[in-house]
N, CA, C and O atoms as a Tripos MOL2 file, in Angstrom:
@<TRIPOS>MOLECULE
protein
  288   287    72     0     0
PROTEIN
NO_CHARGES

@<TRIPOS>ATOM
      1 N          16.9430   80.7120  -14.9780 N.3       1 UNK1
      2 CA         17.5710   80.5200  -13.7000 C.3       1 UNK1
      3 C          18.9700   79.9730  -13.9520 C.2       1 UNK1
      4 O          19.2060   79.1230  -14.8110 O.2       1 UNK1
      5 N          19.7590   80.4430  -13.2540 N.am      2 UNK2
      6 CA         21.4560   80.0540  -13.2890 C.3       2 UNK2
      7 C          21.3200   79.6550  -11.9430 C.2       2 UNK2
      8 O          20.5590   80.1380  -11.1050 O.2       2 UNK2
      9 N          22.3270   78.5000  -11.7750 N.am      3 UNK3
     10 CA         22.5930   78.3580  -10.5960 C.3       3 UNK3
     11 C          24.3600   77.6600  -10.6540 C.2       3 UNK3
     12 O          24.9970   77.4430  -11.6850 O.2       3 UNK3
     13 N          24.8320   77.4230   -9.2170 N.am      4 UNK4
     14 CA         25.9350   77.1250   -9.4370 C.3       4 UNK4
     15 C          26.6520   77.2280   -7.6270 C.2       4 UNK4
     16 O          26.2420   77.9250   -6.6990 O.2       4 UNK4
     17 N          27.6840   76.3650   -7.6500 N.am      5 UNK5
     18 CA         28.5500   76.4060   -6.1770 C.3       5 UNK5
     19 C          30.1180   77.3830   -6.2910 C.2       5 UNK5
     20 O          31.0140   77.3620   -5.4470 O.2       5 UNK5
     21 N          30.1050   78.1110   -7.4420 N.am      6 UNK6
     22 CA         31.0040   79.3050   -7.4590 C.3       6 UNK6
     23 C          30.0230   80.3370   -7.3580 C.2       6 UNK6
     24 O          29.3490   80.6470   -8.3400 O.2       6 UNK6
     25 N          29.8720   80.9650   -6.1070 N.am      7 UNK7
     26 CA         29.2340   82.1160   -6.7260 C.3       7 UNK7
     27 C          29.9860   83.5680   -7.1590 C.2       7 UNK7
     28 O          29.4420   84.5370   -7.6910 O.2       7 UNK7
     29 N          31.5300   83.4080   -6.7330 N.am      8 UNK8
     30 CA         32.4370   84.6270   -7.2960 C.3       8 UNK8
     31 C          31.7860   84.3410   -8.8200 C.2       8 UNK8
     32 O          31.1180   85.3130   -9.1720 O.2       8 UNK8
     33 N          31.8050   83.4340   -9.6540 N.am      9 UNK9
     34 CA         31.6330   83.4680  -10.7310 C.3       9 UNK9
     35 C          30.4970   83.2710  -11.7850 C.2       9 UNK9
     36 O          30.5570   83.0740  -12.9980 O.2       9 UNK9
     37 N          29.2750   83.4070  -10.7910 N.am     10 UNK10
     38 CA         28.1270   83.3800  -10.9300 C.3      10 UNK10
     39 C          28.0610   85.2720  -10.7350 C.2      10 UNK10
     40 O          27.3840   85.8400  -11.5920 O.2      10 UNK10
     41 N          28.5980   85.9880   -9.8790 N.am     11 UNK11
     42 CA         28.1170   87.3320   -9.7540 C.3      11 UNK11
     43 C          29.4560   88.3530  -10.5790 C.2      11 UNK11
     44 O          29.4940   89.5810  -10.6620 O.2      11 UNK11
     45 N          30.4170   87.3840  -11.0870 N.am     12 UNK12
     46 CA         30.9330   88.0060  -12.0550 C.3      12 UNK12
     47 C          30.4600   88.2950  -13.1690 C.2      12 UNK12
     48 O          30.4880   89.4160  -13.6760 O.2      12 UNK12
     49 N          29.8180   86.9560  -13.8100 N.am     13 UNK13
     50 CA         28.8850   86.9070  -14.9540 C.3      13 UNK13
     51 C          27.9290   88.3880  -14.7610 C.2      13 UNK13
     52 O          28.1120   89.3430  -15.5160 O.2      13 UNK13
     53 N          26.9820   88.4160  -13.7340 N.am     14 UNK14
     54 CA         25.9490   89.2830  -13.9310 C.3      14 UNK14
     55 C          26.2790   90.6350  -12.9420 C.2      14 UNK14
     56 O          25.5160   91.5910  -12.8060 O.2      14 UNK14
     57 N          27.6360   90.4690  -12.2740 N.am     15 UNK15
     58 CA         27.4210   92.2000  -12.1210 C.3      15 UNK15
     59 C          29.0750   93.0460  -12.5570 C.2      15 UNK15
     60 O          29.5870   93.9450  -11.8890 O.2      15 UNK15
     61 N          29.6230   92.4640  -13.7860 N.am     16 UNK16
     62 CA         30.4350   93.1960  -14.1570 C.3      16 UNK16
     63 C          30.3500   93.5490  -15.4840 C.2      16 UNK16
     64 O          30.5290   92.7420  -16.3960 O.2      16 UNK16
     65 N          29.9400   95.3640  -15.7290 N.am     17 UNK17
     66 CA         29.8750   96.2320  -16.7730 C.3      17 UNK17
     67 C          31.1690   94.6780  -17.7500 C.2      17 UNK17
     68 O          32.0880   93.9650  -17.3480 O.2      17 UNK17
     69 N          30.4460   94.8700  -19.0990 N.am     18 UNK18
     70 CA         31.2450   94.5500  -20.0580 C.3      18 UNK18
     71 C          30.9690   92.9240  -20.2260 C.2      18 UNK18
     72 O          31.3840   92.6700  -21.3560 O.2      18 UNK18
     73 N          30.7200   92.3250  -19.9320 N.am     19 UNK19
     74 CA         30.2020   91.1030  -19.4640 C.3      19 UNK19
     75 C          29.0280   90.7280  -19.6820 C.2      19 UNK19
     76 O          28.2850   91.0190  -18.7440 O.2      19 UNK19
     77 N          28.1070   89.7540  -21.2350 N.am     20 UNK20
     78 CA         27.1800   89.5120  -21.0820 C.3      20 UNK20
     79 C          26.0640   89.5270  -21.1070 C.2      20 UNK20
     80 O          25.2910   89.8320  -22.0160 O.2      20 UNK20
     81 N          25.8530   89.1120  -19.8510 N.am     21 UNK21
     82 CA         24.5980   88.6180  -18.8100 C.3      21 UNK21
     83 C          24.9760   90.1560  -17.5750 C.2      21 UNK21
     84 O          24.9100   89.7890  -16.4020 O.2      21 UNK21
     85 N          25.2330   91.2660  -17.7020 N.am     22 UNK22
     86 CA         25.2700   91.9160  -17.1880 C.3      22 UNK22
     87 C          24.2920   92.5680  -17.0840 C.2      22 UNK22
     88 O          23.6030   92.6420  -18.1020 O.2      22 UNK22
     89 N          23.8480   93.2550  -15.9330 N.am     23 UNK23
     90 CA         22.3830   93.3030  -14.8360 C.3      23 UNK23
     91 C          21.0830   92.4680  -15.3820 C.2      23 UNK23
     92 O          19.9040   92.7450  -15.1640 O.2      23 UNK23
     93 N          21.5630   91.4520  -16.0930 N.am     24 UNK24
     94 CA         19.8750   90.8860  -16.6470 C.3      24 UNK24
     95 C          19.6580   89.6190  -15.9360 C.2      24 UNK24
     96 O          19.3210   88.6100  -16.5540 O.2      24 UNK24
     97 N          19.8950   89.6290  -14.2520 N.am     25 UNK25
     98 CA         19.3530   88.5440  -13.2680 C.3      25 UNK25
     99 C          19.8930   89.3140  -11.7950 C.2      25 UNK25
    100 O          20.9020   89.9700  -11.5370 O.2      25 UNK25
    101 N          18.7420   88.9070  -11.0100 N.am     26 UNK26
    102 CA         19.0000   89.1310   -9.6980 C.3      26 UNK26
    103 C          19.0730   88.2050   -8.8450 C.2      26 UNK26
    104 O          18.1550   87.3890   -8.7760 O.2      26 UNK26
    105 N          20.1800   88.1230   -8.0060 N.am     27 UNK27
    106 CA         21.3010   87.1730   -7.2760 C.3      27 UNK27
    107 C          20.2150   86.8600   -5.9460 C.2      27 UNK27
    108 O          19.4570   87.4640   -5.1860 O.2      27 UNK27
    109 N          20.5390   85.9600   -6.1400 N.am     28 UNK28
    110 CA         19.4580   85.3220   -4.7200 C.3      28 UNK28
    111 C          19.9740   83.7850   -3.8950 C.2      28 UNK28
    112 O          19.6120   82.6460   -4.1910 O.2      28 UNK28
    113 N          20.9150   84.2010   -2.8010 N.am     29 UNK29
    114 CA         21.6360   82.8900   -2.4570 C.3      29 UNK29
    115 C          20.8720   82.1450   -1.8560 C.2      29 UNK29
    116 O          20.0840   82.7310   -1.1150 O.2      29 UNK29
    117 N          20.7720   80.5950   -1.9060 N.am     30 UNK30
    118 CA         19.7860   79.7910   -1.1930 C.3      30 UNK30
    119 C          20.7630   79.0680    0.0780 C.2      30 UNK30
    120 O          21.6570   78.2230    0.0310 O.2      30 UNK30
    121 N          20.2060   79.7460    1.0880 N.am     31 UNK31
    122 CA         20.7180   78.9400    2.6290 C.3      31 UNK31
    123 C          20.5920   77.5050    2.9960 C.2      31 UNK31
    124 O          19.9200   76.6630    2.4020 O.2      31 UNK31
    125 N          21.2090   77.3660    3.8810 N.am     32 UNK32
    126 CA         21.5870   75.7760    3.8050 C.3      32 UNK32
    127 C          19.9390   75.5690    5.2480 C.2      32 UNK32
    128 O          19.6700   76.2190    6.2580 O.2      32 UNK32
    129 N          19.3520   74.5320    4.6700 N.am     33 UNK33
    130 CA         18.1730   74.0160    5.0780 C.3      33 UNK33
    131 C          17.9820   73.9360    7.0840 C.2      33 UNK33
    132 O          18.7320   73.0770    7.5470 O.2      33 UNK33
    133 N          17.2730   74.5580    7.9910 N.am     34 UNK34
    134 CA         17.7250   74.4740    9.3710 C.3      34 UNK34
    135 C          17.9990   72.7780    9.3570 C.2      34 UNK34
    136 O          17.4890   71.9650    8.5860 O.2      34 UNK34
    137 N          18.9510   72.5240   10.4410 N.am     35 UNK35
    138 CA         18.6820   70.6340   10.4730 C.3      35 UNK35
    139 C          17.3860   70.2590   11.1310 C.2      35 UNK35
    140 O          16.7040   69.3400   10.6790 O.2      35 UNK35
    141 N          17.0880   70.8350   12.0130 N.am     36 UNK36
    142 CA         15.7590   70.0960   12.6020 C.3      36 UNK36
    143 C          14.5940   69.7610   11.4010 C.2      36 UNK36
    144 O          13.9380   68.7250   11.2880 O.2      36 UNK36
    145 N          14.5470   71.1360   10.4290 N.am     37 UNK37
    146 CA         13.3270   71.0860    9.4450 C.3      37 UNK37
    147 C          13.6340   69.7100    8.3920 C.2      37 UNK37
    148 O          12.8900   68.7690    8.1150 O.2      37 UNK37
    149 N          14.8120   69.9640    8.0140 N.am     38 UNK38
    150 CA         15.5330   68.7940    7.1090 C.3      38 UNK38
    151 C          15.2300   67.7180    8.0600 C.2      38 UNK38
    152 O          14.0360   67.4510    7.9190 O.2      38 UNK38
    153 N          15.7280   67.0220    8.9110 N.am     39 UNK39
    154 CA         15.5410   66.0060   10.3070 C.3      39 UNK39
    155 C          14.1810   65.4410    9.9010 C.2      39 UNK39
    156 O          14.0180   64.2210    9.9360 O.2      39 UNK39
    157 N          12.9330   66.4720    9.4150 N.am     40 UNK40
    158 CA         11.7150   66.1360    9.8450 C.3      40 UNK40
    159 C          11.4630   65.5950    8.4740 C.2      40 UNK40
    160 O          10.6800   64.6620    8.2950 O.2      40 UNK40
    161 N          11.8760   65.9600    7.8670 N.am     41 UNK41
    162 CA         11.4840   66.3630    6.2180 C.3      41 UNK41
    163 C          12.2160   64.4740    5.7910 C.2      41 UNK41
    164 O          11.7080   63.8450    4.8630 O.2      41 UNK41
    165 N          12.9990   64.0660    6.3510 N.am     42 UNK42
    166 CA         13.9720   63.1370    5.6870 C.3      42 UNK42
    167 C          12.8880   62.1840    7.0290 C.2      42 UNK42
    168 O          12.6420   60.9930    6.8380 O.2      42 UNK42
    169 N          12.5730   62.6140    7.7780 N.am     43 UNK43
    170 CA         11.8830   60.9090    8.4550 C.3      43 UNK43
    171 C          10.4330   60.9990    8.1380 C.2      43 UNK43
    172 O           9.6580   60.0430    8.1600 O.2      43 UNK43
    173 N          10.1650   62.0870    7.8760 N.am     44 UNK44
    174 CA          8.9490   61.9850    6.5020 C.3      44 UNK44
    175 C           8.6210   61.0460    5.0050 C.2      44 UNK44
    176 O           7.5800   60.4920    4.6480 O.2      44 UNK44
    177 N          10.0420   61.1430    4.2980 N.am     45 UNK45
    178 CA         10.3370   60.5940    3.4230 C.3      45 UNK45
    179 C          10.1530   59.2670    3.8280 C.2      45 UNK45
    180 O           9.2640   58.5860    3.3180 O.2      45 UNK45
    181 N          10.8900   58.8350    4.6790 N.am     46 UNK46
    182 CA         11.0500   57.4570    4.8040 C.3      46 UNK46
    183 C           9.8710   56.7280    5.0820 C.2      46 UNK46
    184 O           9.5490   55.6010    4.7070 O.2      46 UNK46
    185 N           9.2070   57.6380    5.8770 N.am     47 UNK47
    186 CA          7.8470   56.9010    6.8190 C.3      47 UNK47
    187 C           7.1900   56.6750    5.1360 C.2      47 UNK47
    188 O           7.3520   55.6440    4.4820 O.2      47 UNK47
    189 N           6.5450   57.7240    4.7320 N.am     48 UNK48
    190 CA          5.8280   57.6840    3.6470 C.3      48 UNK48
    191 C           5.6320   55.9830    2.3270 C.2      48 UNK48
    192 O           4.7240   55.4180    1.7180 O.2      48 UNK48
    193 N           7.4100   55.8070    2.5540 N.am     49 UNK49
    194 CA          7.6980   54.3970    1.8300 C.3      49 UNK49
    195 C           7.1240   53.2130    3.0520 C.2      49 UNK49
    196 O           7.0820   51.9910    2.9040 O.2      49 UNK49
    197 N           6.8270   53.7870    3.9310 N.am     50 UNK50
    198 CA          6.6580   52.2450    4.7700 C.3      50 UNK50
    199 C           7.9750   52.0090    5.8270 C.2      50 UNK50
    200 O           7.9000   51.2940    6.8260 O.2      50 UNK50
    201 N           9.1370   52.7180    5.4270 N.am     51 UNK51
    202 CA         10.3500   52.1660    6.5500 C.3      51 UNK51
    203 C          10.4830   53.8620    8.0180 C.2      51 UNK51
    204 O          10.0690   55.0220    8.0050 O.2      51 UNK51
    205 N          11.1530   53.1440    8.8640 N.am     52 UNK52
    206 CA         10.8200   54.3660   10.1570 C.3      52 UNK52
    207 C          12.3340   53.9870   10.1630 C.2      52 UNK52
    208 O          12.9580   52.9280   10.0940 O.2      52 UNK52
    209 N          12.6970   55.4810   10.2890 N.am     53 UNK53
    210 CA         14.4060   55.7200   10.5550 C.3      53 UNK53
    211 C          14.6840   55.8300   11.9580 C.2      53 UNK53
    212 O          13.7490   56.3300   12.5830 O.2      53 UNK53
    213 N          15.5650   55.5520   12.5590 N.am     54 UNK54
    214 CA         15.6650   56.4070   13.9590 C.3      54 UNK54
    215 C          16.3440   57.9270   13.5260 C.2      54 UNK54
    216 O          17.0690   58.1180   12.5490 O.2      54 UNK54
    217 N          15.8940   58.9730   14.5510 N.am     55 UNK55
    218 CA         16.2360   60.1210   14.8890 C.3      55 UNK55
    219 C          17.4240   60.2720   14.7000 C.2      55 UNK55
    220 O          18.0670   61.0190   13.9620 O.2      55 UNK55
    221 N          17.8200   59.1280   15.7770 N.am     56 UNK56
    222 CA         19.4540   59.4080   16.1010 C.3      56 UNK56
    223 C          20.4490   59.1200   14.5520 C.2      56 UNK56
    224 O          21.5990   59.5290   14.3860 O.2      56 UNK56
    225 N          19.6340   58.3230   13.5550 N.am     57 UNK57
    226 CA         20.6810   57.9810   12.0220 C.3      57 UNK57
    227 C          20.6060   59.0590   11.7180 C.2      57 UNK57
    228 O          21.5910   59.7720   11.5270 O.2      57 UNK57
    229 N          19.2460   59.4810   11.5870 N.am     58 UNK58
    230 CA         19.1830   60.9750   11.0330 C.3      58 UNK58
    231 C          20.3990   62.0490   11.3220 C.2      58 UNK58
    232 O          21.3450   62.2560   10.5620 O.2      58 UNK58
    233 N          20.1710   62.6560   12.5360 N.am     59 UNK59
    234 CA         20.8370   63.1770   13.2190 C.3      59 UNK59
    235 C          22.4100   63.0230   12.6650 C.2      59 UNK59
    236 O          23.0770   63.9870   12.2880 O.2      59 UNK59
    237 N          22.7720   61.9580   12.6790 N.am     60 UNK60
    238 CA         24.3150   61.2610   12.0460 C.3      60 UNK60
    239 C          24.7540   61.4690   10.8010 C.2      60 UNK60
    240 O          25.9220   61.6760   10.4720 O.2      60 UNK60
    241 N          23.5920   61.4010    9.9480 N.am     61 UNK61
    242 CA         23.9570   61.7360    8.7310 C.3      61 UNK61
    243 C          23.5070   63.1600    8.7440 C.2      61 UNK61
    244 O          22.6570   62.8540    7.9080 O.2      61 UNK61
    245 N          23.3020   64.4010    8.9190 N.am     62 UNK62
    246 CA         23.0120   65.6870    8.5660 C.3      62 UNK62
    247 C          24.4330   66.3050    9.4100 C.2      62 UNK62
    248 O          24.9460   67.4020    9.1890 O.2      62 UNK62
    249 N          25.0160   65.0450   10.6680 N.am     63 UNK63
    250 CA         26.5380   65.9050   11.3910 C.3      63 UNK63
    251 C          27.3990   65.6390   10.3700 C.2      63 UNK63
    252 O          28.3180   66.4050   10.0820 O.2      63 UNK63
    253 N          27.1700   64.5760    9.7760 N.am     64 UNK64
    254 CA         28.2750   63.9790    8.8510 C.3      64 UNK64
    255 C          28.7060   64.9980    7.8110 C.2      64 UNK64
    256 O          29.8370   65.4600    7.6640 O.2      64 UNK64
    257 N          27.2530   65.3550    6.8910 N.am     65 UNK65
    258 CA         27.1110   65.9690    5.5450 C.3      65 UNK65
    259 C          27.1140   67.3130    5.8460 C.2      65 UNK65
    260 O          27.0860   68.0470    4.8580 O.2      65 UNK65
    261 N          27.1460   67.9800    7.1920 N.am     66 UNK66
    262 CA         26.8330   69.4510    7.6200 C.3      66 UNK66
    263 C          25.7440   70.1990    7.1340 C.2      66 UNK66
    264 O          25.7260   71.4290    7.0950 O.2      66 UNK66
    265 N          24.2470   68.9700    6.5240 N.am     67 UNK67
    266 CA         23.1970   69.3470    6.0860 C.3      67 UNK67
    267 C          23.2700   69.7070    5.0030 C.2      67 UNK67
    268 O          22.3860   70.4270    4.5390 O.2      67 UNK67
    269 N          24.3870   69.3020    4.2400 N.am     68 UNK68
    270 CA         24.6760   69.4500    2.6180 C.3      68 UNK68
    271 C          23.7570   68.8350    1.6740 C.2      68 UNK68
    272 O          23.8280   67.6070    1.6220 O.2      68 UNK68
    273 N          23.0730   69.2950    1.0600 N.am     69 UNK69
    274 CA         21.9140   68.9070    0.4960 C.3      69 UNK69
    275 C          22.6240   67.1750   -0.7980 C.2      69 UNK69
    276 O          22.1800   66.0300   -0.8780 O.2      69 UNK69
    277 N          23.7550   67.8290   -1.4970 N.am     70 UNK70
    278 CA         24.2810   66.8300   -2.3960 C.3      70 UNK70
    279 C          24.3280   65.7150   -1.7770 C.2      70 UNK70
    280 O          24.0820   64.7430   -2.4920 O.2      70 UNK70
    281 N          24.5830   65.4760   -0.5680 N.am     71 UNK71
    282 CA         26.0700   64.2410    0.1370 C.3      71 UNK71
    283 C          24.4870   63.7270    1.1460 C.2      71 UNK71
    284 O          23.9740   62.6080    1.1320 O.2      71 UNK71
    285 N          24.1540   64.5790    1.7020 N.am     72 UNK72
    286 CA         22.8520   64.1630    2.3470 C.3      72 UNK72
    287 C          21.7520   63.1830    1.4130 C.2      72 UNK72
    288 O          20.6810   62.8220    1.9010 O.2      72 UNK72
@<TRIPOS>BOND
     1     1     2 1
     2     2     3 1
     3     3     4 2
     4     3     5 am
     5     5     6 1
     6     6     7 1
     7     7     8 2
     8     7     9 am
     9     9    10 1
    10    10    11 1
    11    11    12 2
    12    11    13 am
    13    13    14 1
    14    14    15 1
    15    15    16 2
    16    15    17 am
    17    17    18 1
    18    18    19 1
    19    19    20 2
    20    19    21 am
    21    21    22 1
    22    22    23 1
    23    23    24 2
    24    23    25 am
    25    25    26 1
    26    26    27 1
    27    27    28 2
    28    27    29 am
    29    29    30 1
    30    30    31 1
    31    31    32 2
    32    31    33 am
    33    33    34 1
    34    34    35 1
    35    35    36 2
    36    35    37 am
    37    37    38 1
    38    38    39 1
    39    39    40 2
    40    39    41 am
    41    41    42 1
    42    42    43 1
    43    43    44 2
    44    43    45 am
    45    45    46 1
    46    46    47 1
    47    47    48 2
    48    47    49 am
    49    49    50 1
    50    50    51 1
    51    51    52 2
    52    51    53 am
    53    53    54 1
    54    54    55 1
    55    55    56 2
    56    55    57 am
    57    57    58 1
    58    58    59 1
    59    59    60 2
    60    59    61 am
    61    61    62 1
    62    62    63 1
    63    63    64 2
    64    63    65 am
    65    65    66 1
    66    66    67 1
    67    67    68 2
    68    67    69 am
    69    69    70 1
    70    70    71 1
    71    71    72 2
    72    71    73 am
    73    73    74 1
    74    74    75 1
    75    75    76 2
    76    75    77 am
    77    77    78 1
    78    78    79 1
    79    79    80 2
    80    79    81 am
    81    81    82 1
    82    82    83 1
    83    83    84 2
    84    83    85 am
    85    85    86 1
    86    86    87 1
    87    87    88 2
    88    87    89 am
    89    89    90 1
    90    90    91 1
    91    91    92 2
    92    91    93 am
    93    93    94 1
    94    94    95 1
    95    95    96 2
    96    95    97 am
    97    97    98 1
    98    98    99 1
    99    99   100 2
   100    99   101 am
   101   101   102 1
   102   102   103 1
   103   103   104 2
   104   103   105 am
   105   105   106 1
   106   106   107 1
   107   107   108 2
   108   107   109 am
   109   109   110 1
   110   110   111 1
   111   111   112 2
   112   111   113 am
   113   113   114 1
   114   114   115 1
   115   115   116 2
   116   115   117 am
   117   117   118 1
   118   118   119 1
   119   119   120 2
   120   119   121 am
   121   121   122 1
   122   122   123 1
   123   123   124 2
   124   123   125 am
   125   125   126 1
   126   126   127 1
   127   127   128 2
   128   127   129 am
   129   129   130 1
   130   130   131 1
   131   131   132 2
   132   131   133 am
   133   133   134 1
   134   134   135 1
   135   135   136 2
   136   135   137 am
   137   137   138 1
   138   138   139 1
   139   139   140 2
   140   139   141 am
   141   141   142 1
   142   142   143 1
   143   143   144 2
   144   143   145 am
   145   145   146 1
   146   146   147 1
   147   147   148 2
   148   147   149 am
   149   149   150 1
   150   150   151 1
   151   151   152 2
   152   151   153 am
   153   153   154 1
   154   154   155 1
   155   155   156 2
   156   155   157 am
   157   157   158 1
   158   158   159 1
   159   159   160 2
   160   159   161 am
   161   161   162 1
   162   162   163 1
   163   163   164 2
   164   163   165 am
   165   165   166 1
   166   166   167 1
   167   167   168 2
   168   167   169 am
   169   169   170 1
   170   170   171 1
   171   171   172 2
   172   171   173 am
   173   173   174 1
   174   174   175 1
   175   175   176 2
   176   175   177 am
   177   177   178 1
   178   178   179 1
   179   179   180 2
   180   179   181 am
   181   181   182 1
   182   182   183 1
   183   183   184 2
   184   183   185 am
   185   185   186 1
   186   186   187 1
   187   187   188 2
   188   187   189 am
   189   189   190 1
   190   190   191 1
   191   191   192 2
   192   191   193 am
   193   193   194 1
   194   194   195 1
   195   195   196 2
   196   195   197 am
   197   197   198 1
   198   198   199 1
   199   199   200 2
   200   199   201 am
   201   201   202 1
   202   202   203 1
   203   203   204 2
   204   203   205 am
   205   205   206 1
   206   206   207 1
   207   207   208 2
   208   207   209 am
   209   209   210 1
   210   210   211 1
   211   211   212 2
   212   211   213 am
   213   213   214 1
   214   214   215 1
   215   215   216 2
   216   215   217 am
   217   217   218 1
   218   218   219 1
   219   219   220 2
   220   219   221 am
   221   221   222 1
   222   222   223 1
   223   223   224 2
   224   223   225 am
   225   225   226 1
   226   226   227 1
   227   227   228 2
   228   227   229 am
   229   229   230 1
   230   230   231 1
   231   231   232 2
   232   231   233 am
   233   233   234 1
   234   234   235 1
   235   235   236 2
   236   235   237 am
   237   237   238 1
   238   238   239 1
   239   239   240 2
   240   239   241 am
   241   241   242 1
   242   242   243 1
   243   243   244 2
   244   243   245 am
   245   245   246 1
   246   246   247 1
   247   247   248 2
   248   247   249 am
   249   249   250 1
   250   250   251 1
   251   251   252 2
   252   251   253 am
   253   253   254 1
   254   254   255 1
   255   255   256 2
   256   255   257 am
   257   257   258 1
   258   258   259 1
   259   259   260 2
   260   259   261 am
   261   261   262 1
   262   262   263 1
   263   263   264 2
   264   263   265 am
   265   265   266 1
   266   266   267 1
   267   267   268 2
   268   267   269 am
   269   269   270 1
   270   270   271 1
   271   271   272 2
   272   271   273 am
   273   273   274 1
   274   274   275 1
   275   275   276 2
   276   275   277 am
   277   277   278 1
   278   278   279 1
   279   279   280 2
   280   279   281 am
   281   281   282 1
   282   282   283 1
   283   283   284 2
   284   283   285 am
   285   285   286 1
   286   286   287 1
   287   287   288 2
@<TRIPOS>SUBSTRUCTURE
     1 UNK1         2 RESIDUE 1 A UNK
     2 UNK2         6 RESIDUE 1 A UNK
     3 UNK3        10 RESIDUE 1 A UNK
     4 UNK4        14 RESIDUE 1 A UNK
     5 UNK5        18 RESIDUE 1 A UNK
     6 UNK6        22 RESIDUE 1 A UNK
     7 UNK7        26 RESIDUE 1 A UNK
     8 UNK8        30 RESIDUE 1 A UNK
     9 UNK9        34 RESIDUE 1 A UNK
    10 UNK10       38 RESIDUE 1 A UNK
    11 UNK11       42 RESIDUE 1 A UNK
    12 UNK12       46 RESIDUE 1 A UNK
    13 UNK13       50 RESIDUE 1 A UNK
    14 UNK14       54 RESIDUE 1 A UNK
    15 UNK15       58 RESIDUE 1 A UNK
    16 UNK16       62 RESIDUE 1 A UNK
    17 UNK17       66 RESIDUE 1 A UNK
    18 UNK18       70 RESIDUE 1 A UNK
    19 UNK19       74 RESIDUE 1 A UNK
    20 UNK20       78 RESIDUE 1 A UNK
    21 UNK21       82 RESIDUE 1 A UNK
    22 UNK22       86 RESIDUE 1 A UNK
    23 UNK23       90 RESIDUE 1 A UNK
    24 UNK24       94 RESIDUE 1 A UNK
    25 UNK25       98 RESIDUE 1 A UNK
    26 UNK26      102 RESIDUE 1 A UNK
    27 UNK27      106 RESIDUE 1 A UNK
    28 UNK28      110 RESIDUE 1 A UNK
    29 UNK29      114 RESIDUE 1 A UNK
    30 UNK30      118 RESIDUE 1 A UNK
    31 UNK31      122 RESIDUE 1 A UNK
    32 UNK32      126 RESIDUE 1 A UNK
    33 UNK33      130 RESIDUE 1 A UNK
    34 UNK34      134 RESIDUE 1 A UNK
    35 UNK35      138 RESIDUE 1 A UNK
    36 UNK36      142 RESIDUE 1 A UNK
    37 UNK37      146 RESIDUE 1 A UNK
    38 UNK38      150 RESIDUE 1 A UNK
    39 UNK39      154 RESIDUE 1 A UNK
    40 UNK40      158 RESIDUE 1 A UNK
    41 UNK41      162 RESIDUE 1 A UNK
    42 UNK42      166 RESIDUE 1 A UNK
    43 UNK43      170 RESIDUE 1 A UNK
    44 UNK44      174 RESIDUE 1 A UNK
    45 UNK45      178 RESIDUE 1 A UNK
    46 UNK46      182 RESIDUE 1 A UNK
    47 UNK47      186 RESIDUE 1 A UNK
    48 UNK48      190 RESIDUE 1 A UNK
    49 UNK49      194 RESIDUE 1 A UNK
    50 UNK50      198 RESIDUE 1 A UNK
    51 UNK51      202 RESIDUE 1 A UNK
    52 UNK52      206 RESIDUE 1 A UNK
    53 UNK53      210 RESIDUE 1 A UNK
    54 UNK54      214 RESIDUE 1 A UNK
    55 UNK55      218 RESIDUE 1 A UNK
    56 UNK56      222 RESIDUE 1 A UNK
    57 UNK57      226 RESIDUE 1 A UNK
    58 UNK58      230 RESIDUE 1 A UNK
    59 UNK59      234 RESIDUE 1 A UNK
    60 UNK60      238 RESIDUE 1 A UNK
    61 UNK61      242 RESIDUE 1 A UNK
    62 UNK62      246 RESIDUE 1 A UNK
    63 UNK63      250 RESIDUE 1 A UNK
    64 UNK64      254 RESIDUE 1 A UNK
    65 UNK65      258 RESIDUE 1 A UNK
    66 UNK66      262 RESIDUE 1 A UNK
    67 UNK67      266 RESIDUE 1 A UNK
    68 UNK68      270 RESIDUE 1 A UNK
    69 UNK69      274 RESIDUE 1 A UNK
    70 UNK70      278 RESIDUE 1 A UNK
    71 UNK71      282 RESIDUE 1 A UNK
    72 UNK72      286 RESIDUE 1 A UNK
């Protein structure tokens, strides 16, 4: 598995003749998480330790990070 936040240069690697890693992987972009599912998923987490988030922090931090998985 390759992964990476260039993907010009992730699909240069594997789809240009002369190059490589040429056709030996198939490109599969991973979408950014819906917020509600993430929302649920992150006051899951928390509950699980014992602490209860409000909605609304939640909510604040996924407008903040635009549901960016790193920064989130």
């Amino acid at each position: 598995m390759f992964s990476g936040s260039k993907a010009h240069i992730l699909q240069d690697m594997f789809e240009s003749p002369g190059k490589s890693f040429y056709k030996s992987a198939l490109m599969f972009e991973l979408r950014k998480i819906p917020k509600l599912l993430y929302a649920r998923f992150i006051a899951h987490m928390f509950k699980k330790t014992g602490i209860t988030i409000p909605d609304d922090i939640v909510d604040q931090v996924l407008t903040r990070t635009d549901s960016h998985t790193y920064y989130t």
